[in-house]
C-alpha positions in Angstrom: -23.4 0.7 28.0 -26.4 1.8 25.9 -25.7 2.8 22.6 -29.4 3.5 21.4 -28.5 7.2 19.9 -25.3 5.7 17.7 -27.7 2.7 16.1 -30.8 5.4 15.3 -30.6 4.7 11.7 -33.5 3.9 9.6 -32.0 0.7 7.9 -30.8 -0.7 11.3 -34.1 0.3 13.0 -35.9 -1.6 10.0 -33.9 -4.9 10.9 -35.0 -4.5 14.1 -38.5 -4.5 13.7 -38.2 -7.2 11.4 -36.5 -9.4 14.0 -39.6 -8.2 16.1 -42.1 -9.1 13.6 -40.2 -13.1 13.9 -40.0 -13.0 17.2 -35.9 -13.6 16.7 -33.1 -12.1 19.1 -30.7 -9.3 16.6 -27.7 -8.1 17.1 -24.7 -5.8 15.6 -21.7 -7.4 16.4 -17.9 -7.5 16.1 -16.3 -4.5 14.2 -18.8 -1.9 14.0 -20.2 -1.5 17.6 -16.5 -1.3 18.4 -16.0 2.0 16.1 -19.3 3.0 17.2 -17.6 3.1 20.9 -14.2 4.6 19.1 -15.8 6.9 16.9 -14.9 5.8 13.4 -16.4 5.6 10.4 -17.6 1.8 9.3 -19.8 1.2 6.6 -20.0 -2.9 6.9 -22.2 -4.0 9.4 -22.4 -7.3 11.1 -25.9 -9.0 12.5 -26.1 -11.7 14.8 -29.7 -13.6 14.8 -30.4 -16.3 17.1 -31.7 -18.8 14.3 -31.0 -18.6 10.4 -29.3 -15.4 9.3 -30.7 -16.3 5.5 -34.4 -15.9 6.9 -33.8 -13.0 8.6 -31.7 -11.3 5.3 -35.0 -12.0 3.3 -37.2 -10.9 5.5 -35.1 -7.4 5.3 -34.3 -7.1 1.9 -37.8 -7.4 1.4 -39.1 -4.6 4.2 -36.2 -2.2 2.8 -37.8 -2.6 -0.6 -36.6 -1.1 -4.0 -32.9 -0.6 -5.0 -32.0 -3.6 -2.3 -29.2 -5.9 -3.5 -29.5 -9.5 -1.6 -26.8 -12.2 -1.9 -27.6 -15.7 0.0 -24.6 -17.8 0.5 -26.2 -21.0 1.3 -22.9 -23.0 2.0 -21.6 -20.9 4.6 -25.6 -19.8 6.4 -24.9 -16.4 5.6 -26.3 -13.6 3.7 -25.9 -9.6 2.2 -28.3 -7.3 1.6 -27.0 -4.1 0.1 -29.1 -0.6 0.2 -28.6 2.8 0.2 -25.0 2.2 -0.4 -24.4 0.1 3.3 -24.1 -3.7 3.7 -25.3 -5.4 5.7 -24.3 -9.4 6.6 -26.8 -11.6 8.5 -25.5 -14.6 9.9 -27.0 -17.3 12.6 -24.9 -17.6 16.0 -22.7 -20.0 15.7 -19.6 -22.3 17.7 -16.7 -23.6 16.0 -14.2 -25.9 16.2 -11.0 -26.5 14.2 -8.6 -29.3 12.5 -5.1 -28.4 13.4 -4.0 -28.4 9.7 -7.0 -26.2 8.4 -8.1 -22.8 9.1 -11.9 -23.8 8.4 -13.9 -24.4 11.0 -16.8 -26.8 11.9 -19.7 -24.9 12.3 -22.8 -25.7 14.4 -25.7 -23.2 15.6 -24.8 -21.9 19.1 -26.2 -19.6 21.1 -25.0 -15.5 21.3 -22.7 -16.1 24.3 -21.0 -19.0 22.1 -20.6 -17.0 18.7 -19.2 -14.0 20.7 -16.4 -16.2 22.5 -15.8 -17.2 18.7 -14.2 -13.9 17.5 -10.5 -13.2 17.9 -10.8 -10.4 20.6 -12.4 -8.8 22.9 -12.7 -5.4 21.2 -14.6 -7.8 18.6 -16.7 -9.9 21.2 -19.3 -7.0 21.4 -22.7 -6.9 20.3 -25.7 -4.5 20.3 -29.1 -5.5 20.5 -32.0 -4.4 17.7 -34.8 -5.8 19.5 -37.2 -2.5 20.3 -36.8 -4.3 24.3 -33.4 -3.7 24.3 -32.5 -1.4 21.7 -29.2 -0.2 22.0 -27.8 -2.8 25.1 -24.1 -3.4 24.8 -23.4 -7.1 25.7 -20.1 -7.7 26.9 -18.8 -11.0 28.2 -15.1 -10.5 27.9 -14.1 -7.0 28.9 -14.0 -5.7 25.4 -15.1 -2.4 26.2 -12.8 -1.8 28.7 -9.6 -2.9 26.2 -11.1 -0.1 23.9 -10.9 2.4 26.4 -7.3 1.3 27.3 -6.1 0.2 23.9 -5.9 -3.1 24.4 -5.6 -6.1 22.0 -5.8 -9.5 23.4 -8.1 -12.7 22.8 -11.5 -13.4 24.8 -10.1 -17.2 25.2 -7.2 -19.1 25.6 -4.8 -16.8 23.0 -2.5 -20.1 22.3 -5.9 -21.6 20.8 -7.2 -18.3 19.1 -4.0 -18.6 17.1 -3.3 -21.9 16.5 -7.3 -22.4 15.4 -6.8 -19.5 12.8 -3.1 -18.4 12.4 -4.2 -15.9 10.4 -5.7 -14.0 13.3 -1.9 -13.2 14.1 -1.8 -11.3 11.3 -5.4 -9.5 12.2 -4.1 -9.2 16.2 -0.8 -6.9 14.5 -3.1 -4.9 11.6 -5.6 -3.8 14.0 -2.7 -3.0 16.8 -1.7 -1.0 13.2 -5.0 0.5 12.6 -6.0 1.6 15.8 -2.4 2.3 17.6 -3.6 -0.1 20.2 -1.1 -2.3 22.6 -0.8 -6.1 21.9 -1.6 -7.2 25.4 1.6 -9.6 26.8 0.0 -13.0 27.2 -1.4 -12.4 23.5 1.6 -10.9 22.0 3.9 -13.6 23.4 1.2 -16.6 21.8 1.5 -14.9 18.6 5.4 -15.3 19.0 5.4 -19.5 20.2 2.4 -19.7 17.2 4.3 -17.5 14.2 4.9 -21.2 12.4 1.8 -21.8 11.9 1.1 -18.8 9.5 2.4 -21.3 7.0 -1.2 -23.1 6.3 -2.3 -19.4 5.5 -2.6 -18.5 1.7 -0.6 -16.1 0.6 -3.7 -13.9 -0.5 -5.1 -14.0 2.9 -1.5 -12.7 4.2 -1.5 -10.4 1.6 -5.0 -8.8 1.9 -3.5 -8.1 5.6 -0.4 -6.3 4.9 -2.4 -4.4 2.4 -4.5 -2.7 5.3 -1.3 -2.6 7.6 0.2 -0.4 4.8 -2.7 2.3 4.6 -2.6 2.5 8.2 -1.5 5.9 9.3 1.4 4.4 10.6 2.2 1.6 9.0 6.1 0.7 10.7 3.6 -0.5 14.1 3.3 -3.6 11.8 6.3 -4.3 10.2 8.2 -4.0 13.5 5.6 -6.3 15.4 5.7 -9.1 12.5 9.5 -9.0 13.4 9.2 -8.8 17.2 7.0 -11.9 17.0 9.3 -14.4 14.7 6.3 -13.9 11.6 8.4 -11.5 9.5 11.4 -14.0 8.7 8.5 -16.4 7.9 6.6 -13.8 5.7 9.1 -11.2 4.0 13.1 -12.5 5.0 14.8 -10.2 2.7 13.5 -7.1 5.3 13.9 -8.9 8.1 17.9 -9.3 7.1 17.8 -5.7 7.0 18.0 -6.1 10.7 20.9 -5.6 12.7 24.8 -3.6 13.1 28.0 -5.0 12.1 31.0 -3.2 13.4 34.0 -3.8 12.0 37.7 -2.2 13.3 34.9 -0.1 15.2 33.5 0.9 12.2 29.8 0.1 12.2 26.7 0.8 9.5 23.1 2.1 10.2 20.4 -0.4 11.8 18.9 -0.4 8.0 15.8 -2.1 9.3 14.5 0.6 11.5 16.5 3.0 8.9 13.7 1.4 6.6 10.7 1.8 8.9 11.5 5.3 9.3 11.5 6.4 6.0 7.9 4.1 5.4 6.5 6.1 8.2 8.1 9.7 6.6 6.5 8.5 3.1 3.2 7.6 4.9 2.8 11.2 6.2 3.4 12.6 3.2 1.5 10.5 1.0 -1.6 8.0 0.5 0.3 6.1 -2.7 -0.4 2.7 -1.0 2.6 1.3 -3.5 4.9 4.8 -3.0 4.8 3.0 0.4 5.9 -0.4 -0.9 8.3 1.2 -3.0 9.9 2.9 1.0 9.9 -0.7 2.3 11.7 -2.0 -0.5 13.8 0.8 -1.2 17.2 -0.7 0.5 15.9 -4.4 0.4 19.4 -5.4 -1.0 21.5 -3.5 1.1 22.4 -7.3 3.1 23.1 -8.9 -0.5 25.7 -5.9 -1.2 27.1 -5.1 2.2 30.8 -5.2 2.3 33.4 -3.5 4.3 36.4 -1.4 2.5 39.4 -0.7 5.1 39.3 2.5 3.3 35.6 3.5 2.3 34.2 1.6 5.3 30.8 -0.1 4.7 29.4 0.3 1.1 26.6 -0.6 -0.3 27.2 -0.5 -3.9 24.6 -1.1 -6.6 21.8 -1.9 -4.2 19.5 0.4 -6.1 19.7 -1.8 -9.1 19.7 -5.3 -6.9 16.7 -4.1 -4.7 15.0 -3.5 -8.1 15.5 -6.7 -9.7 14.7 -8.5 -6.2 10.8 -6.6 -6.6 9.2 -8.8 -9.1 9.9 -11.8 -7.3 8.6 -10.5 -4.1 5.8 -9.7 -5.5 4.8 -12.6 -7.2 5.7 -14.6 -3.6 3.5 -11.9 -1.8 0.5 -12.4 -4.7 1.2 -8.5 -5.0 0.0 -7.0 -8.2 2.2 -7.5 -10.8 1.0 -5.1 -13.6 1.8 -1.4 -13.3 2.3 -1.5 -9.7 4.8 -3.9 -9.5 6.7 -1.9 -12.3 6.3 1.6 -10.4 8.2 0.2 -7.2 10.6 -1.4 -9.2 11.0 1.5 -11.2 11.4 3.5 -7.6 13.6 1.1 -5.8 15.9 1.4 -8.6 15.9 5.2 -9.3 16.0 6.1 -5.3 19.9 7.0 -5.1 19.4 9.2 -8.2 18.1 12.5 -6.1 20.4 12.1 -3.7 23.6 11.6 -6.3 22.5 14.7 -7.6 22.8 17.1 -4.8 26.1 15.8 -4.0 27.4 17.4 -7.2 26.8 20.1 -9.2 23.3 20.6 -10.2 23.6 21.2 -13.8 20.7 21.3 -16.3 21.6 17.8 -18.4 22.1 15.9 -14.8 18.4 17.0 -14.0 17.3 16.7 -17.4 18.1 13.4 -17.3 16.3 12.1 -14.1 13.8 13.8 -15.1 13.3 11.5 -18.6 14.0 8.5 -16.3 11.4 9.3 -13.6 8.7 10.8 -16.1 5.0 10.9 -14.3 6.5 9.7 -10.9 8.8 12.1 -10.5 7.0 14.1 -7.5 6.8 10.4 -6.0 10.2 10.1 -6.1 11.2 13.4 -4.4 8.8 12.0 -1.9 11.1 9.1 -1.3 14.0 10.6 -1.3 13.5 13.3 0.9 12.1 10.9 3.6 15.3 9.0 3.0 17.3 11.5 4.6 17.3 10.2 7.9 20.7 11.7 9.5 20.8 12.8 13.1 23.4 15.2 11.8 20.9 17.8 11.6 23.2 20.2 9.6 23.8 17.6 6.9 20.0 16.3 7.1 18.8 20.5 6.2 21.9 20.4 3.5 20.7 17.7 1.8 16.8 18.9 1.8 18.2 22.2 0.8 19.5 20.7 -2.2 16.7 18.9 -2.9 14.8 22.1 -3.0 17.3 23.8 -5.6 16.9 20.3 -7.8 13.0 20.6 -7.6 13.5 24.8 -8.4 15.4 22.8 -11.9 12.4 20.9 -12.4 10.6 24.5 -12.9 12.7 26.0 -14.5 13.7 22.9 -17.3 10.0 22.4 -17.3 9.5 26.0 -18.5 12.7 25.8 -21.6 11.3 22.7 -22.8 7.6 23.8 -23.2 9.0 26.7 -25.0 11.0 24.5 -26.9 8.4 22.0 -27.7 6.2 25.3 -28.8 9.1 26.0 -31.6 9.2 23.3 -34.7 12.3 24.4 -36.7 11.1 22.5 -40.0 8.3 20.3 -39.9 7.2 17.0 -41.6 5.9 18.6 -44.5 9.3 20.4 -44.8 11.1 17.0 -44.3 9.1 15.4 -47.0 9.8 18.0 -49.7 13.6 18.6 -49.0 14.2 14.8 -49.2 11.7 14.2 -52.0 9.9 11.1 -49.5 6.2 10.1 -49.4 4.8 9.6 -46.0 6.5 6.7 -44.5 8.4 6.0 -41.0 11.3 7.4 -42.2 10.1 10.6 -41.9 8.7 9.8 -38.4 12.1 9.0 -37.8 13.4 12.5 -39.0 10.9 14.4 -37.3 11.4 12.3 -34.1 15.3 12.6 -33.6 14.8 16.1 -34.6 12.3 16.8 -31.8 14.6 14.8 -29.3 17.4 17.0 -30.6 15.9 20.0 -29.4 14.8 18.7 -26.6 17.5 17.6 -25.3 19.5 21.1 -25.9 22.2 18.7 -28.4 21.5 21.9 -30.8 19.8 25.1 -30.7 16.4 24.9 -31.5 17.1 27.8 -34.7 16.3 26.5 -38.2 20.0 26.8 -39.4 21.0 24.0 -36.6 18.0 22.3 -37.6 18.8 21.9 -41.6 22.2 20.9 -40.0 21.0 18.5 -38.2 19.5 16.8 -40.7 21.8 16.8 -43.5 23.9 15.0 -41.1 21.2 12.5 -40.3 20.2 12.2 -44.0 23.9 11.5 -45.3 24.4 8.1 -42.1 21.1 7.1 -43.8 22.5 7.6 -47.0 19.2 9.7 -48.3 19.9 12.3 -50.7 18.8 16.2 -50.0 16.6 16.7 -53.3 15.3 20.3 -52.7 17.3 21.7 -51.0 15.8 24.8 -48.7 17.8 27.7 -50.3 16.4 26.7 -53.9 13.2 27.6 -52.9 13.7 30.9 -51.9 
């Protein structure tokens, strides 16, 4: 395979004649002559020189001139160079070898054949020459570009090796099976199952950075079921993998939750890029096995797992090296308002019922539709369109509330100003907190936002505080 019309870029062409101009062998390798086969879109591209990558990087940065970024990383032999919004990574070939209890390798030059039998699979293994000789060659020792043709994911080597060498490759084996919606070829699925224990000598961040990219994938369940197929789920997140399974009691029996989970993730994921909407799907029932419990009457319930699952999030988080500012608080804040659509259409759908989720939810409340909706998973397709029926009547009250309390907000009864002189106060917080409770009061439809009600209001307010009316309105007329 020639794939001289795919590399005809300026930048790449320049590293070429560099290389040329030091009489060194060049390559693109790994991830980017794979999506040049695919057709995807990569902007990070990988070089391969047969010598030092740093020399080469220099030599580069330099012949690209102006507005090039170069970053030398002397410990490791590699180097950047950033320009015209692309980077670019130089590195010399290279062999490794491993210590069972380290992910690091030993590194020691090699030749092209030996830093191509290094990478974790053969859709990887591929490079592309620069040189103007060879400009364009496809060299392929390990069949990778026949796994891309039939989706294939497996190891160039020895897979119980790949793994055990760098667990965290496991992880990499299921993203990209996520990614691309490739098949984990047999041999290599089956090592990453007798290997899962070894993801333990992975940091957490390194984990997490994976199941990040897992979750933006289109279809991000691929992952989430693998990591369970393989044993690496119990090891990584328990609490969803003891979402797994049906109990059947006096032949009663609940919903596989697990795959009642990956379902909704995948309904959210069509619906939405919110990388931690999708976090907030995968955690939505997470404490459905902490609250199960079987009622001779009722059946299985369930109860409270809303509120459970939402206290359960910060400490998965914090395990998981998640983000625990605003992101953590918008999942938990998700997980535990989830059941609240859903309560809602089952009864009447009166204004102060959607009022109120709709102070609770605030900014996320379209987010929360989102969830809810895909949470509606019956095969009962005559309940299923109830139910989303109903959630298009709540969502007409959203409108429609939305509309009452901008014209309510528009109409201020009696002002601050007012406030001041009818109680004879100075500015001060007490007639913040006049002028607040009033607002809310109107808001809220507890009175009617006329000026009477208002002055009612008030007096009643004024007289718990034990504040006197000094001028009273009418006087001044």
């Amino acid at each position: 395979m020639n794939l001289k019309s795919k590399l005809s870029t300026k930048s790449i062409a320049t590293v070429g004649k560099v290389a040329d101009e030091m009489r060194r062998e060049c390559y693109v390798v790994g991830g980017y002559v794979r999506d040049l086969i695919i057709g995807r879109k990569s902007k990070d591209i990988d070089f391969v020189t047969v010598g030092s990558g740093i020399e080469l990087a220099e030599a580069v940065a330099a012949a690209l001139g102006p507005h090039t970024h170069l970053a030398v990383y002397r410990t490791y032999g590699t180097a950047q160079v950033t320009a015209r919004g692309i980077e670019f990574e130089f590195v010399g070939a290279r062999k490794e070898s491993y210590h069972r209890d380290s992910r690091n390798p030993i590194v020691e030059d090699g030749t092209l054949d030996d830093d191509l039998s290094r990478r974790d699979f053969t859709i990887n293994a591929l490079a592309a020459s620069v040189n103007a000789d060879s400009y364009g060659e496809v060299i392929d020792r390990f069949g990778g570009i026949e796994d891309i043709y039939n989706r294939i994911i497996r190891t160039p080597l020895d897979p119980d090796i790949t793994f055990s060498d760098d667990p965290l490759r496991m992880m990499r084996a299921i993203r990209f099976a996520t990614q691309l919606n490739f098949e984990i070829h047999p041999d290599t699925l089956e090592a990453i199952t007798r290997n899962a224990y070894r993801i333990e000598i992975i940091t957490a961040e390194r984990i997490k950075d994976e199941l990040g990219k897992i979750m933006r994938s289109p279809k991000p369940s691929i992952g989430w079921d693998l990591m369970h197929r393989t044993g690496l789920l119990k090891l990584i997140l328990p609490e969803l993998e003891a979402l797994r399974g049906v109990e059947v009691v006096n032949g009663r029996g609940h919903k596989d939750n697990f795959y009642h989970t990956l379902q909704v993730l995948d309904t959210v994921a069509e619906r939405s890029d919110n990388e931690w909407l999708r976090w907030a799907a995968l955690f939505h029932d997470i404490a459905k096995p902490v609250t199960k419990h079987y009622d001779p009457v009722a059946g299985w319930t369930f109860y409270n797992h809303n509120f459970i699952g939402s206290k359960m999030v910060p400490n998965i988080f914090r395990r998981l090296k998640l983000p625990l500012g605003a992101e953590m608080k918008y999942v938990k804040k998700l997980v535990e308002l989830h059941m609240r659509p859903i309560a809602l259409v089952e009864d009447e759908v009166t204004d102060s019922a959607v009022r109120r989720l709709m102070n609770y939810a605030e900014e996320d409340l379209a987010d929360l539709m989102i969830l809810a909706r895909a949470d509606i998973t019956s095969k009962n397709e005559v309940k299923k369109q109830r139910f989303l029926d109903n959630f298009d009547l709540v969502e007409e009250k959203f409108e429609i509330i939305r509309a009452k309390d901008a014209e309510r907000n528009r109409k201020n009864p009696i002002d601050g100003n007012e406030i001041m002189h009818i109680f004879g106060l100075s500015q001060s917080p007490l007639v913040g907190y006049f002028t607040k409770n009033l607002k809310q009061a109107v808001k809220d439809c507890e009175i009617e936002d006329t000026r009477e009600a208002a002055l009612a209001y008030l007096y009643d307010l004024a007289a718990k505080a034990g504040i006197p009316v000094v001028n009273p309105p009418e006087q001044d007329q």
